[in-house]
N, C-alpha and C positions, 0 to 999 in steps of 0.2 A: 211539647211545649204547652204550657197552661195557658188559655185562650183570656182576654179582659171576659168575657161573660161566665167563664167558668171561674175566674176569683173571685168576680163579684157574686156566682150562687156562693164559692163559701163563706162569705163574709154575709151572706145573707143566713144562712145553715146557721155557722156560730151565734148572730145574735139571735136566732129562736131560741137555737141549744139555753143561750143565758136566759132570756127569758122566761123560757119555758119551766128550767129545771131551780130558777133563783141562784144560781150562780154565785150572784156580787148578796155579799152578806149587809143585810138594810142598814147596821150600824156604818157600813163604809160608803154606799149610795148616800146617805142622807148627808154624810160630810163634805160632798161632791157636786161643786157646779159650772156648769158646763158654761162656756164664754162663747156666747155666739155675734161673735166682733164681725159681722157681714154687713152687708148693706142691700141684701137680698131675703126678703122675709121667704119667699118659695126656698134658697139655702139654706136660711135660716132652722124652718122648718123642719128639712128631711135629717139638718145635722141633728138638731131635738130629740127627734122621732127616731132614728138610727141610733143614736146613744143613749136613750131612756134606761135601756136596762141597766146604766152603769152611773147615771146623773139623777138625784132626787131634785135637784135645781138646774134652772138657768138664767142665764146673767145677760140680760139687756142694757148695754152700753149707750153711748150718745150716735154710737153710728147708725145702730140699728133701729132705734128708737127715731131718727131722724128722718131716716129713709122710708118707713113703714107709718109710725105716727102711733098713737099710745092704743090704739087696738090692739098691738102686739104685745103689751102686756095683758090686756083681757081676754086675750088670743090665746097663750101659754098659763094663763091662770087656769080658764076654764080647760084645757086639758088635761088637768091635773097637775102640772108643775107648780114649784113654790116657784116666786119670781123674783129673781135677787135685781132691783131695777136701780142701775149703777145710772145715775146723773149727775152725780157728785155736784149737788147744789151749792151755790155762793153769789146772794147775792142778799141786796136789804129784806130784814125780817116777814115785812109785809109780802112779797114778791115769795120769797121760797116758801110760806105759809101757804098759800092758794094752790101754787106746785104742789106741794106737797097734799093738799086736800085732794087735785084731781089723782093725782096718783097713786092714791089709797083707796080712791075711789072703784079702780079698775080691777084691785084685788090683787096686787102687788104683795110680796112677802117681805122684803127688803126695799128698803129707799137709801143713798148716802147722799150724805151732804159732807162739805167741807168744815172740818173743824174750824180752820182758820176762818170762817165767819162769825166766829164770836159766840160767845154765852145766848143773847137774845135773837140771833139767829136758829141757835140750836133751838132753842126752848119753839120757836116759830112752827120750828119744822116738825116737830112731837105735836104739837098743839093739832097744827094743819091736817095731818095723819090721822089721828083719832078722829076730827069733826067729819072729815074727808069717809075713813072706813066707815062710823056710826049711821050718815045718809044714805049709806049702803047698803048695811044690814052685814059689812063683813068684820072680823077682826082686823084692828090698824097694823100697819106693815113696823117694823122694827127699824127705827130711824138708824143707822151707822154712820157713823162720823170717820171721814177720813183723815187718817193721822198724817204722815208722810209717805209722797209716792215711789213706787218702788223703780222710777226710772232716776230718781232722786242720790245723790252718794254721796251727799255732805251731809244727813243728819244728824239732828243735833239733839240729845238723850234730853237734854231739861225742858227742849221745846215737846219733845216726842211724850213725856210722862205730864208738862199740861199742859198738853190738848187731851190726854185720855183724859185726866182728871175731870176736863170742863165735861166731856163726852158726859161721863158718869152725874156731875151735877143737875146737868141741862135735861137727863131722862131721855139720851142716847139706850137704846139697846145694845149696841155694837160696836166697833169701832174693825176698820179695816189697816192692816201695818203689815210690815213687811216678814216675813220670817226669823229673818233677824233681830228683830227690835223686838221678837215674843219673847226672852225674858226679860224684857224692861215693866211689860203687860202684867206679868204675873202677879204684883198686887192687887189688879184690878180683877184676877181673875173670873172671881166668882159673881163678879155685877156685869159684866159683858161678855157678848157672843164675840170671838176675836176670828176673824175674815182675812185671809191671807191668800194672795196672789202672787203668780209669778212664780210659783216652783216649777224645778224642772227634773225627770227624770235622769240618773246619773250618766252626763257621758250628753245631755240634748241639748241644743244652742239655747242661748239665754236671747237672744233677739236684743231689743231695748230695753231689757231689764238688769240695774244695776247690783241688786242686790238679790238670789237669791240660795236657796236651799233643794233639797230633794222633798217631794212630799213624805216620806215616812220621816225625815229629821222633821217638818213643820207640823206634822200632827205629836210627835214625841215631845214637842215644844210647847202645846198645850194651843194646836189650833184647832179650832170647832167646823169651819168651812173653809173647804179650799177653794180657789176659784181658778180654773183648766182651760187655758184654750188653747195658744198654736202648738204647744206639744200633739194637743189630738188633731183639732181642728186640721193642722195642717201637713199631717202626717198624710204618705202615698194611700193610707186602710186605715183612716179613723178610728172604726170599730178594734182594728187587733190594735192599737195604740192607747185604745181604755182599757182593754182589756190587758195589757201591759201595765197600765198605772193599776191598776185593784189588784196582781200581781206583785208589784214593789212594795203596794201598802199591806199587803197580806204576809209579804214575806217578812 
């Protein structure tokens, strides 16, 4: 019988092996962000740091950010992550503008806000980001606008295509939508980074999510960042469970 300390050396084995030899090809890391939906920055952490060789990103939600406090974006900045920092802002212009300056400030790669706060919400939140990065000395984080959420099952295509539209006016870099709604995107293609969440390997629960795909159908579909979490996260071996998704996306 295999001992918990003897799976855990191979899972420890396999991610040098990846590490070591590059394994996960950069074009598919870099597409790849890891959801660290915890409320423990110590779990936070080791998930990071255990799956780096298969994550060029990770995604700081409102849990995590809550529980630890925005050091943990400057925390996973400066270790070299890009910072996909999901807050999904909405609130008056003034208000998400200063959010958004400290948050750019930390060295953040990403920031979302909600579309449905309006043209001069959006514009707030670009504005705040650059002033926010520039006092810094770093580059501003790429505003992403959330379209409709993928726990959502009534969407509605005329509302889904303007909100992109304002994304693109307001000097959104982004916008995050479902897998589904990516060919509604396709006009917008080439002016936005498109953020998709909520895929699942073929055959793994969908949780709370009502709408989704497999990730090699959401990158065929023209998505740029996936964003991963309790497929891996909550897998019995994390690590062989990314190593499974670069796997589906390779095949």
């Amino acid at each position: 019988m295999t001992t918990m300390s003897e799976t855990e050396q191979d899972l420890d084995e396999h991610h040098d092996e990846i590490a070591n030899e590059g394994e996960v090809p950069a074009e598919i890391r870099s597409r790849l962000a890891l959801a660290l939906d915890v409320d423990d920055i110590v779990a936070a952490r080791r998930l990071a740091f255990d799956l780096e060789p298969f994550f060029g990103t990770v995604k700081i939600g409102l849990e995590l950010f809550s529980a630890a406090g925005p050091d943990t974006v400057s925390g996973f900045a400066n270790a070299g992550f890009d910072v996909f920092c999901d807050l999904k802002l909405h609130d008056i212009p003034t208000t998400v503008e200063r959010a958004a300056r400290v948050v750019a400030s930390l060295g953040a790669r990403w920031l979302t806000v909600h579309t449905l706060g309006g043209g001069d919400m959006l514009r707030a939140a670009v504005a705040g980001a650059a002033a926010g990065a520039e006092g810094a000395g770093l580059e501003p984080p790429g505003i992403v606008g959330v379209t409709v959420l993928t726990s959502d099952a009534s969407a509605d295509r005329s509302d889904l295509e303007a909100r992109i539209a304002l994304a693109v006016e307001t000097g959104c870099a982004g916008i995050v939508c479902a897998s589904t709604d990516l060919e509604a995107t396709a006009p917008w293609a080439d002016l936005l980074v498109r953020v998709v969440p909520g895929t699942r390997l073929p055959g793994g629960d969908t949780h709370d999510q009502a709408r989704v795909t497999t990730p090699r159908e959401a990158i065929a579909g023209g998505a740029d960042l996936l964003v991963v979490g309790r497929a891996v996260t909550a897998a019995d071996e994390p690590i062989l469970a990314a190593a499974e998704l670069v796997g589906h996306l390779l095949g």
